[in-house]
C-alpha positions as CSV (number, residue, x, y, z in Angstrom):
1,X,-18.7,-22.4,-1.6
2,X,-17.3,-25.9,-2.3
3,X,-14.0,-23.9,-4.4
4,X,-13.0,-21.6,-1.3
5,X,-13.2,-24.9,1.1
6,X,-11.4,-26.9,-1.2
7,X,-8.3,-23.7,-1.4
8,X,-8.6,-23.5,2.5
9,X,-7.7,-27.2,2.8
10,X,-5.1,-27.5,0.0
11,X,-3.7,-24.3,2.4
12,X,-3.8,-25.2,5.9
13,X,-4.3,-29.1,5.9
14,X,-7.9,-28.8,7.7
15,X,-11.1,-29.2,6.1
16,X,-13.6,-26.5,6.8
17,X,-16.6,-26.2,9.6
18,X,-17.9,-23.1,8.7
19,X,-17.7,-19.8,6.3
20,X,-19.0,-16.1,6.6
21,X,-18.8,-14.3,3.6
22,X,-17.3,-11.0,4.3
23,X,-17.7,-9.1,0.5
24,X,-17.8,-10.4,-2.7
25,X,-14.2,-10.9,-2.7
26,X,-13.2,-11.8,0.7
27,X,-14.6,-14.3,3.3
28,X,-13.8,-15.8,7.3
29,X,-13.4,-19.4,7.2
30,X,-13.2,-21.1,10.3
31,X,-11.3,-24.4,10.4
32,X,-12.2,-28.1,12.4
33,X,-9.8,-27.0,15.1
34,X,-11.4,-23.4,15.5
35,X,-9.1,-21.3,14.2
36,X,-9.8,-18.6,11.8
37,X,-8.8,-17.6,8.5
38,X,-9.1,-15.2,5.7
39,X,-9.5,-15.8,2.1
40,X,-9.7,-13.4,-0.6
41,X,-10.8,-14.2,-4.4
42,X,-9.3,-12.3,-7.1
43,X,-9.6,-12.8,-11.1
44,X,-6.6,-10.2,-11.9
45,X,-3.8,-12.4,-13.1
46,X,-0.3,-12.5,-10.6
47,X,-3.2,-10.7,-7.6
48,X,-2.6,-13.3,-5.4
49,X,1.3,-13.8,-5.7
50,X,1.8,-10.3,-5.5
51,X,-0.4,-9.8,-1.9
52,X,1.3,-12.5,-0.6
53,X,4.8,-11.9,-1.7
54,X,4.3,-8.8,-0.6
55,X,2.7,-9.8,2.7
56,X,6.0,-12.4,3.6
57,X,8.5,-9.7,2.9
58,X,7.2,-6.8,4.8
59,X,7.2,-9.8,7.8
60,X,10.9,-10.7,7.1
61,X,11.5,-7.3,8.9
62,X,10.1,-8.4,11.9
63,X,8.8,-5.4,12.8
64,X,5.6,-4.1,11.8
65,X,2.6,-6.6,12.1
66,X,0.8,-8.7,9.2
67,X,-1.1,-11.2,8.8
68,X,0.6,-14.8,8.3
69,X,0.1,-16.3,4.9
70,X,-1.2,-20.1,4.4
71,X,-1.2,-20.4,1.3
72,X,-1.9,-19.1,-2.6
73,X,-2.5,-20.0,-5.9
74,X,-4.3,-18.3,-9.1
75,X,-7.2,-16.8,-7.9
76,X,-7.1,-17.4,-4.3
77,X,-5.2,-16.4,-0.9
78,X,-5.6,-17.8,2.4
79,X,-4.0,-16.0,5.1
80,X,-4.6,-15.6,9.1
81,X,-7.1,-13.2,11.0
82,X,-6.5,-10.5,13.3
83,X,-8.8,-10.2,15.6
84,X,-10.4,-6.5,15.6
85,X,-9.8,-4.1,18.3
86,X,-10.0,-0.5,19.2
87,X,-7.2,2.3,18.1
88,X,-5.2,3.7,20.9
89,X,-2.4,6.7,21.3
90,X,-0.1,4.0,22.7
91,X,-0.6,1.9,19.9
92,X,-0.5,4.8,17.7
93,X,3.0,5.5,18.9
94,X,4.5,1.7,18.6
95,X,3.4,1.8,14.8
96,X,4.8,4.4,13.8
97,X,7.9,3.3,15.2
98,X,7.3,-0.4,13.8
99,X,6.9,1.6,10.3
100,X,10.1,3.8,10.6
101,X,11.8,-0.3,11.1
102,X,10.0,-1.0,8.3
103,X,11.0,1.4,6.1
104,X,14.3,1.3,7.6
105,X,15.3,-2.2,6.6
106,X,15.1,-0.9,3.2
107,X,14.7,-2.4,-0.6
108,X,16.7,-3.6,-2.9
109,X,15.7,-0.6,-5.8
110,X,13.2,1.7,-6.2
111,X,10.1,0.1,-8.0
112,X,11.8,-3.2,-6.7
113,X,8.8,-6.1,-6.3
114,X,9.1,-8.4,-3.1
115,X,11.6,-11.2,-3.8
116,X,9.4,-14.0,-5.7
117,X,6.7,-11.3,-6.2
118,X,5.8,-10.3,-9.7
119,X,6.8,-6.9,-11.6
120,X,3.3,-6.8,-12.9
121,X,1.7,-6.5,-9.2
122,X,-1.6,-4.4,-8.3
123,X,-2.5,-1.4,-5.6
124,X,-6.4,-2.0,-5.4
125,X,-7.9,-3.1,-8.0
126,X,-5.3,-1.2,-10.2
127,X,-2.4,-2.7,-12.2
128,X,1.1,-1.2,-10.6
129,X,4.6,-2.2,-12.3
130,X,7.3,-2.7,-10.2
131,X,10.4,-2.0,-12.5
132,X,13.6,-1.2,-10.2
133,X,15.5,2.1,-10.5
134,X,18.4,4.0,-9.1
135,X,17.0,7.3,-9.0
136,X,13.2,8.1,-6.9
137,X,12.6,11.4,-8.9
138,X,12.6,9.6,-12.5
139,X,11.3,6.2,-11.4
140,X,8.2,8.2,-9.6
141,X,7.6,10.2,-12.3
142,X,7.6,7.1,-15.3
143,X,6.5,4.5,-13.1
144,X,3.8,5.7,-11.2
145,X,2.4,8.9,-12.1
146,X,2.7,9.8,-15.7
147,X,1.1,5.8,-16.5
148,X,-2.0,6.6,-14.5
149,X,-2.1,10.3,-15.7
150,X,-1.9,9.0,-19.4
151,X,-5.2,6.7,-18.4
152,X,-7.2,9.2,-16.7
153,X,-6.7,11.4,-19.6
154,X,-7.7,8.7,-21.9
155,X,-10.8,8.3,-20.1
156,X,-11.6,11.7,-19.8
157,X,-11.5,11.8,-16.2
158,X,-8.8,14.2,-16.5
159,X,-9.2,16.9,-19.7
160,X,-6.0,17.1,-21.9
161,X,-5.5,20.7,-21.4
162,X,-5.2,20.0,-17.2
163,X,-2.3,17.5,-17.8
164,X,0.6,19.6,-18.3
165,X,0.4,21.0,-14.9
166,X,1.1,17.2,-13.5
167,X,3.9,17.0,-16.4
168,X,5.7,20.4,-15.3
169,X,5.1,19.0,-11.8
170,X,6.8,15.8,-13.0
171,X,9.8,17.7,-14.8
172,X,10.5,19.5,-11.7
173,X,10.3,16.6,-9.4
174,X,14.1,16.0,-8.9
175,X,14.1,19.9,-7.1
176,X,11.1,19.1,-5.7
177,X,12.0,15.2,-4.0
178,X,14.2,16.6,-0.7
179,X,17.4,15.5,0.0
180,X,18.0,11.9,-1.5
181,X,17.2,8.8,0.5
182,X,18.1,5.2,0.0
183,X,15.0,2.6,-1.2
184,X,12.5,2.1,1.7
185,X,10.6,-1.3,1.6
186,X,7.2,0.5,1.7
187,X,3.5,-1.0,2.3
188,X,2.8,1.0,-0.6
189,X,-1.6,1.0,-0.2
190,X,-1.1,2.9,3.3
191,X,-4.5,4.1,4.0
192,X,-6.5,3.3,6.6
193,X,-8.6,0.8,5.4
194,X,-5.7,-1.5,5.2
195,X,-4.6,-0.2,9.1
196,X,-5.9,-3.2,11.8
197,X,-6.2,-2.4,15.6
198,X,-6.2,-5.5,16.5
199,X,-7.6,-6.9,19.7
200,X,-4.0,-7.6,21.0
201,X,-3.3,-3.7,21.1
202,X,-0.8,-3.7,17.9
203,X,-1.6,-2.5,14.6
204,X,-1.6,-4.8,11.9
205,X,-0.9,-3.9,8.1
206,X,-3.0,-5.7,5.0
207,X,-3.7,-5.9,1.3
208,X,0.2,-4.5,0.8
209,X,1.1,-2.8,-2.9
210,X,4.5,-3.6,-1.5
211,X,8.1,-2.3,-3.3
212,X,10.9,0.1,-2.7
213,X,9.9,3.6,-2.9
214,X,10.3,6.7,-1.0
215,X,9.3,6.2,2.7
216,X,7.4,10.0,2.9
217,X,5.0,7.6,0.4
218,X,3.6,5.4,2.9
219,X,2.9,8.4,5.2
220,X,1.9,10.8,2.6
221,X,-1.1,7.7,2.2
222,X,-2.2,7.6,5.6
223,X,-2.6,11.7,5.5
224,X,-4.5,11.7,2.6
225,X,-7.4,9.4,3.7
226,X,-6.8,9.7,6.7
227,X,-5.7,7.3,10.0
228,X,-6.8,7.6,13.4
229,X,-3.9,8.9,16.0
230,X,-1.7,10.4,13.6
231,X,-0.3,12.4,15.2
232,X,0.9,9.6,17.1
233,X,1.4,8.2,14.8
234,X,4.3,10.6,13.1
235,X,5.5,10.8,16.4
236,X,6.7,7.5,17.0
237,X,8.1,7.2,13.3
238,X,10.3,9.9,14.0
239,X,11.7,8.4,17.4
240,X,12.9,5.6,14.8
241,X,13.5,7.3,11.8
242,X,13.5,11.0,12.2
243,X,12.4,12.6,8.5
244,X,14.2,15.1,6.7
245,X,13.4,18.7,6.8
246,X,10.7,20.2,4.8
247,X,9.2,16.6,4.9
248,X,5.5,18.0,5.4
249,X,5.9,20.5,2.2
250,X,6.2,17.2,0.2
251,X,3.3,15.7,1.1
252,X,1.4,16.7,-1.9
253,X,4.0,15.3,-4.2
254,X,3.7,11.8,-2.9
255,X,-0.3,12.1,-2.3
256,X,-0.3,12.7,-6.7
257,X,0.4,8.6,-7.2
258,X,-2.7,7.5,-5.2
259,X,-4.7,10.2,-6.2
260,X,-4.4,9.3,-9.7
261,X,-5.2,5.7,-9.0
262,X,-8.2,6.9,-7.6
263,X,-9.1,9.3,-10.1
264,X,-8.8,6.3,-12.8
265,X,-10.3,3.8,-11.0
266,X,-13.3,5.9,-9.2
267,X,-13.6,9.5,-11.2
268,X,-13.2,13.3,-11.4
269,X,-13.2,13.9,-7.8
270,X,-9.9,12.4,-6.9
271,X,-8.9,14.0,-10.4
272,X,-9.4,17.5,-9.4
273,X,-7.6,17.0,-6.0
274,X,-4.7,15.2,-8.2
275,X,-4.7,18.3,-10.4
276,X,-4.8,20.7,-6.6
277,X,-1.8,19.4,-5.1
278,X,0.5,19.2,-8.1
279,X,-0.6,23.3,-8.6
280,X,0.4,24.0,-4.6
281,X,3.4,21.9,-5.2
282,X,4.2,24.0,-8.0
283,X,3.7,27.4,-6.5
284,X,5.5,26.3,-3.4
């Protein structure tokens, strides 16, 4: 594709010896000097800012591992490869404590977009705004859930009658949140899809949604569609940054955002189990 070749060059200064289309949207380009590269397509307006916005400041933390971005422009983003490899319980365990850094080195607000990344961002395929706040119980419940509830109800995928038990959920969130934490620069698309072994025995995080949020967010993700090692996982985040108390009875809360998303952008399914957790959140 004479396009993508022309992005990789602008991008990395070397013209192109090969390409192998990975999905519609994504594709490995290999460069005159052999090295490899990534580029991803996308026609959603501010995409490819966002990811890579998002991508540079989850790296100024220097701790958890992503990929290395080339370049951007509107359309298109060209960033490095990690070479695949096998998950591990050592791994596993450096992760999690590379995520508890993460989190750790904090945001500026809640709902706070990467610094030179767009309010108007994306999780998916999804539009996400990324307005800051003070307070995580109110900015979760206007910014994130109630927007995607409102969709799914206008599209049927969730009926009107079902909707007040995510807006009694969302009334009672401030005695439902924990104890109050300070902004956590999140991933904020944490499931496993977006979780690289690599071949050089770290994990490497892609495709961000990133902004300040709630760190049980992040791990609430990687629950709900599950990563392998978890276990592990959670046990090297709390050697970094052990999680307040009742942390797992809150899991739900922070699963009801993505689940949502899902239910809008991919049906009833995700719906009903949007509509479970907030009734066991509820009657906890």
């Amino acid at each position: 594709m004479a396009a993508r070749a022309e992005v990789v060059a602008r991008h990395t200064g070397r013209a192109v010896r090969d390409e192998r289309p990975l999905s519609g949207a994504l594709a490995e380009v290999t460069l005159d000097d052999g090295r490899v590269v990534v580029v991803k397509r996308s026609d959603a307006p501010g995409a490819a800012r966002a990811e890579a916005a998002g991508l540079r400041w989850l790296a100024a933390a220097e701790s958890v591992r992503v990929p290395g971005v080339h370049g951007h422009e509107e359309g298109w983003l060209v960033v490095e490869r990690v070479p695949q490899g096998r998950p591990g319980p050592e791994a596993a365990v450096r992760f999690g404590r590379a995520l508890g850094a993460l989190h750790a080195s904090g945001a500026p607000a809640f709902g706070a977009p990467p610094p030179e990344g767009p309010m108007d961002a994306f999780i998916g395929l999804a539009p996400m705004r990324n307005e800051p706040a003070a307070d995580w119980p109110r900015w979760y419940a206007e910014q994130r859930v109630l927007p995607y509830l409102r969709r799914a109800v206008d599209q049927g995928t969730v009926r009107a009658g079902e909707a007040t038990v995510v807006e009694r959920l969302c009334e009672r969130l401030p005695g439902l949140a924990g104890p109050a934490e300070p902004p956590a620069r999140l991933h904020g698309d944490l499931w496993s899809g977006n979780v690289l072994w690599a071949a050089d025995g770290q994990v490497w995080l892609i495709d961000p949604a990133a902004h300040g949020g709630h760190r049980e967010t992040d791990l609430a993700m990687l629950r709900l569609f599950g990563c392998p090692h978890l276990e592990q996982v959670l046990d090297g985040y709390q050697q970094e940054a052990p999680l307040a108390g009742g942390w797992t009875e809150r899991v739900g809360v922070h699963q009801l955002f993505p689940l949502l998303v899902h239910a809008v952008l991919f049906g009833r399914g995700y719906a009903e189990q949007a509509l479970a957790v907030a009734r066991t959140a509820l009657a906890g």
